[in-house]
C-alpha positions in Angstrom: 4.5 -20.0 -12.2 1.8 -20.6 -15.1 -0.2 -24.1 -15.0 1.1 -26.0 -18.0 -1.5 -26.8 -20.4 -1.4 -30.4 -19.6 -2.3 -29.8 -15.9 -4.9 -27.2 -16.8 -7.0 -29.6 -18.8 -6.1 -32.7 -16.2 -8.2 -29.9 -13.9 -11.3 -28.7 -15.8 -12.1 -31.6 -17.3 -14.7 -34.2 -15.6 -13.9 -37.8 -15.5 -16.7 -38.3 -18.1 -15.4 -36.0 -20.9 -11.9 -37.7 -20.7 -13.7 -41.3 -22.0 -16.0 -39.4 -24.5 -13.5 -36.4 -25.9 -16.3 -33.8 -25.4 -16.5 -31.0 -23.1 -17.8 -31.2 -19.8 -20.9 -29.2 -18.7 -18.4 -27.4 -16.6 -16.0 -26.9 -19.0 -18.7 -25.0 -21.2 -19.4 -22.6 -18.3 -15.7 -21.6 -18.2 -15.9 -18.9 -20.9 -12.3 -17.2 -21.9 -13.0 -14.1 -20.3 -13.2 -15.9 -17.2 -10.3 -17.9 -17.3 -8.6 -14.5 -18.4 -10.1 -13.2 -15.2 -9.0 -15.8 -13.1 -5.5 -15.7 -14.5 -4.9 -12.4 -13.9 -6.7 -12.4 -9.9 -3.5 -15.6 -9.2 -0.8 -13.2 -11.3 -1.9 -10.5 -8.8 -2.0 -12.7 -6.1 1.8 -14.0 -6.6 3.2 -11.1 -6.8 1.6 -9.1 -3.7 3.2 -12.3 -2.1 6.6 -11.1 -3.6 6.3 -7.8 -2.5 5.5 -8.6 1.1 8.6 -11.1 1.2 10.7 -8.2 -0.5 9.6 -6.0 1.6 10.2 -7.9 5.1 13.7 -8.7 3.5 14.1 -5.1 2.8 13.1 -3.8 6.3 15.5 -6.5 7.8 18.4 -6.5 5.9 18.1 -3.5 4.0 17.7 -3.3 -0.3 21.6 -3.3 -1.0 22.0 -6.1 1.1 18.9 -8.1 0.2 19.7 -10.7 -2.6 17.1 -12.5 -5.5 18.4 -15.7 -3.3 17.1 -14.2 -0.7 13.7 -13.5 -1.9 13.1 -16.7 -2.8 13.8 -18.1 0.3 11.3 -16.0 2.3 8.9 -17.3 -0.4 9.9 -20.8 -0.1 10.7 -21.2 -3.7 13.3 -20.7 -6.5 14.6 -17.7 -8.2 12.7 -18.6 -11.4 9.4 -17.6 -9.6 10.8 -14.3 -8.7 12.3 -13.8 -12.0 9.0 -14.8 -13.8 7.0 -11.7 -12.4 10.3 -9.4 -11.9 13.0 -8.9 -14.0 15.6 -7.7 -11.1 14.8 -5.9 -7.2 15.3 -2.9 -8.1 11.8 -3.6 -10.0 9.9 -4.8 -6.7 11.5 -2.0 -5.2 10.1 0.9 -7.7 6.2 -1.1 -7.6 6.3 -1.2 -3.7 7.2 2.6 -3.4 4.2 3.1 -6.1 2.1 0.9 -4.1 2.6 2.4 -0.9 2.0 6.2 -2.1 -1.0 5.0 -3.8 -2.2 3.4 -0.9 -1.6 6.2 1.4 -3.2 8.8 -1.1 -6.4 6.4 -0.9 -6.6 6.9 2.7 -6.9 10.8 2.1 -9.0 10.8 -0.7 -11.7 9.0 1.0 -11.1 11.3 3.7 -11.7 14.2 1.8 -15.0 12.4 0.3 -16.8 11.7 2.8 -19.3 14.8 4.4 -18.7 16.2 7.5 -17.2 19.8 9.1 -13.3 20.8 8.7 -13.1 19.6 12.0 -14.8 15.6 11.4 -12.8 15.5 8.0 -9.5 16.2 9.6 -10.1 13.8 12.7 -10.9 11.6 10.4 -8.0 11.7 8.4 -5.9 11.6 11.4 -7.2 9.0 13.0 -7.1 6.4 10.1 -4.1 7.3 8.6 -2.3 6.8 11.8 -4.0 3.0 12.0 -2.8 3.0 7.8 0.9 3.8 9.1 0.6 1.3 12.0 -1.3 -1.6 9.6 2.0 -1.2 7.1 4.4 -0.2 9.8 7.2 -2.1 7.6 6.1 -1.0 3.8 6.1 2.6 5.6 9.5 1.9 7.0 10.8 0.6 3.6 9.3 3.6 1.8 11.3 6.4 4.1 14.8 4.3 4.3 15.2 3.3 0.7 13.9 7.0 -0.8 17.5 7.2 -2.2 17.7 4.1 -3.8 14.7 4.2 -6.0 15.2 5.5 -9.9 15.3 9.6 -10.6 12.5 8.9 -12.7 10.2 7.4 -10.0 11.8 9.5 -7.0 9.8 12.8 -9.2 6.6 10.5 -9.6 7.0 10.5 -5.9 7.6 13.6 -5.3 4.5 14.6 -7.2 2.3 12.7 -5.1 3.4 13.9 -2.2 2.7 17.0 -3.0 -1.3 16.0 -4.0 -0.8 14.4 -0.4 0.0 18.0 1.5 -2.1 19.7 -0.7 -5.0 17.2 0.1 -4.1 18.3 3.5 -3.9 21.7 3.1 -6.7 21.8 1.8 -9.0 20.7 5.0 -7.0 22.9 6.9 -8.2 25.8 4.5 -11.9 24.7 4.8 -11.4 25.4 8.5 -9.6 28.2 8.1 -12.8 29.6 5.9 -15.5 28.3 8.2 -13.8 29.9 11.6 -12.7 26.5 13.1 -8.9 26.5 12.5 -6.4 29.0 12.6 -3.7 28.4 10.8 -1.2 31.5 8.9 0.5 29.2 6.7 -1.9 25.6 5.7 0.4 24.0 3.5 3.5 24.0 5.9 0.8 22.9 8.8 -0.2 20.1 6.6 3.7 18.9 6.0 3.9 18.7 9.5 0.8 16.9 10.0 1.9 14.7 7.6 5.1 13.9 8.6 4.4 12.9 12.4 2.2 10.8 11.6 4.8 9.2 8.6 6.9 8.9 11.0 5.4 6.8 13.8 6.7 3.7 12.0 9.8 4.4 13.9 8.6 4.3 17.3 5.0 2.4 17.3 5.4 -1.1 18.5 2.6 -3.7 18.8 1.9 -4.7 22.2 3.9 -1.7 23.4 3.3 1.4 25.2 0.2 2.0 23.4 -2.7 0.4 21.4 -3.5 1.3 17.7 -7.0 2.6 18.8 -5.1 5.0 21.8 -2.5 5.9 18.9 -5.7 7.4 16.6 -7.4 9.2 18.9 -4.0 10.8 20.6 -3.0 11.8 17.0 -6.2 12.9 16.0 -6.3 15.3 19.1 -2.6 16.7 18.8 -3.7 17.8 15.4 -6.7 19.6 15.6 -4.6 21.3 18.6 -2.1 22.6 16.2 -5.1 24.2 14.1 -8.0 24.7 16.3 -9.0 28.6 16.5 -8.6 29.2 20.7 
């Protein structure tokens, strides 16, 4: 929740300017596009901490079930804090499927930037999208069980971007394809399925269990450029 003005200036100003009425040497080198700055980093702040909370209360007790009561609970707070940043769930649930995509689509573009052969750029993407999947094991989870719930509106957004995503894909595998390196008849279906096993490993991927995040890349990494890799 906001600082009320009170507190603010009980905060910024020294001990000094409170006896003399002027402004402190450090309130002069606050200047209002700083404090706007600053505003907005603790705005952003508080509400990744809503998302995360929403989204380990969705990934445990699903979004139907999941009240605002809830919520503020897991944030050790009221409902007005919540309510101050969200108008209802269904909100938080729309911004963390946005989030997530975005994320994920950030992972492949810098992927896709970065120089190297069909074959580096793929391992690449392979290898840290599988360590993206396991880093936000339950947003991923969240993202794939709760697809129906989310507003017609967002679910095309969504399907938009997923289709940059497979053609981002596609499009390494095509560069291979080109070069002599892969051998692939149909790229874009290849990429869905590349795409889509490594999605999925939020279902079976368990920390501390049967095997590490760094063992995870590298197997991943090598099934793939087995399912393209001219023999």
């Amino acid at each position: 929740m906001p600082v009320s003005s009170a507190r603010t200036k009980s905060v910024i100003l020294h001990p000094e300017a409170r006896e003399t009425g002027k402004p402190s040497n450090r309130e002069r080198r606050i200047k209002p596009d700083q404090a706007g700055s600053m505003r907005e980093e603790v705005n952003a702040y508080k509400k990744d901490l809503i998302l995360r909370a929403a989204c380990e209360t969705f990934y445990d007790h699903g979004y139907h079930d999941t009240t605002v009561d809830m919520l503020a609970a897991r944030l050790s707070g009221t409902k007005a804090i919540f309510y101050y940043y969200y108008p209802d769930k269904r909100a938080v649930l729309d911004e963390l499927f946005s989030r997530t995509f975005a994320s994920a689509l950030e992972v492949l573009h810098t992927a896709l930037e970065e120089s190297g052969t069909p074959t580096e750029t793929l391992t690449r993407f392979a290898r840290r999208y599988t360590e993206w999947v396991i880093d936000n094991q339950k947003f991923v989870a969240v993202f794939w069980r709760e697809e129906r719930t989310i507003s017609n509106e967002l679910r095309i957004a969504i399907a938009r971007q997923q289709k940059r995503f497979d053609d981002g894909v596609a499009t390494i595998i095509r560069r291979g394809v080109a070069c002599g390196e892969f051998d692939s008849k149909d790229p874009q279906s290849t990429s869905r399925a590349i795409s889509g096993m490594l999605s999925f490993m939020y279902t079976w991927w368990r920390d501390g269990r049967r095997i590490s995040r760094k063992v995870a890349a590298d197997d991943n990494a090598e099934l793939i450029l087995r399912m393209v890799r001219k023999t």
